[in-house]
N, C-alpha and C positions, 0 to 999 in steps of 0.2 A: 671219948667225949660224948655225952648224950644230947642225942638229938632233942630238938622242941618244937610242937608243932603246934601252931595257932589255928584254930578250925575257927570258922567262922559260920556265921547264917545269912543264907539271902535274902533280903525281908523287902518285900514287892508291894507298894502303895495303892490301892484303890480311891479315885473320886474325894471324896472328902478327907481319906485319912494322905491321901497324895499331899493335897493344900498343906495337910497340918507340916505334914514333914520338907515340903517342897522339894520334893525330889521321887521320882517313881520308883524306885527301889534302890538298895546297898548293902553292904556286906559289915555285918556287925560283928563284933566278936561271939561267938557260941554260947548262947546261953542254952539250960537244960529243958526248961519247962514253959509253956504259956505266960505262968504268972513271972518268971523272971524277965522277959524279954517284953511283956508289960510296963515295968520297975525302969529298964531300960528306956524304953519309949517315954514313959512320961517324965525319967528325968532329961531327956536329950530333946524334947520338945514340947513341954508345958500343958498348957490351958486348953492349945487348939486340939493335942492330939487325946488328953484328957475327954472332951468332950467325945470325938469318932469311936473312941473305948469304952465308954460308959454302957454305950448301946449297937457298938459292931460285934464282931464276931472274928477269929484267924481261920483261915483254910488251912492245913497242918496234913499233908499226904492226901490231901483230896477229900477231907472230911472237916466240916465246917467246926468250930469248937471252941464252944465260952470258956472250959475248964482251963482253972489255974494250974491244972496238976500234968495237965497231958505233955510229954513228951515232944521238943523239936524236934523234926529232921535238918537237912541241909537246905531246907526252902520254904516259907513263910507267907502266906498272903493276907495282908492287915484290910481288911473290908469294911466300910462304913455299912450304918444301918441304911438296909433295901427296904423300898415302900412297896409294898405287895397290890396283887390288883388285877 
């Protein structure tokens, strides 16, 4: 009997994209790329988290990343836009 295994991602809320999701992070099921886990987020939370994604940014292995194409590992951090200063 073949085994199956559900991998998942740990997707960790900052500040404003926290609000959207209400919740500071959970484990989603595995998506591949930025843009699918994207797809994910705004169909699992709308308008509000629409908005934190228009102009955040994912941390993705410690390298900050608007690309729709990059590669998940096992841990995600969804970042609202910083005001610099």
């Amino acid at each position: 009997m073949a085994e199956t295994t559900t991998l998942q991602v740990l997707v960790r809320y900052f500040a404003a994209a926290e609000e959207a999701a209400g919740v500071p992070e959970e484990s989603l099921p595995a998506v591949a790329t930025v843009g699918e886990l994207k797809s994910v987020l705004l169909e699992r939370y709308g308008d509000a988290m629409a908005k934190v994604l228009a102009s955040g940014s994912f941390l993705v292995d410690g390298v900050v990343s608007r690309d729709d194409g990059r590669p998940l590992g096992a841990r995600v951090d969804v970042l609202p836009p910083f005001a610099g200063g």
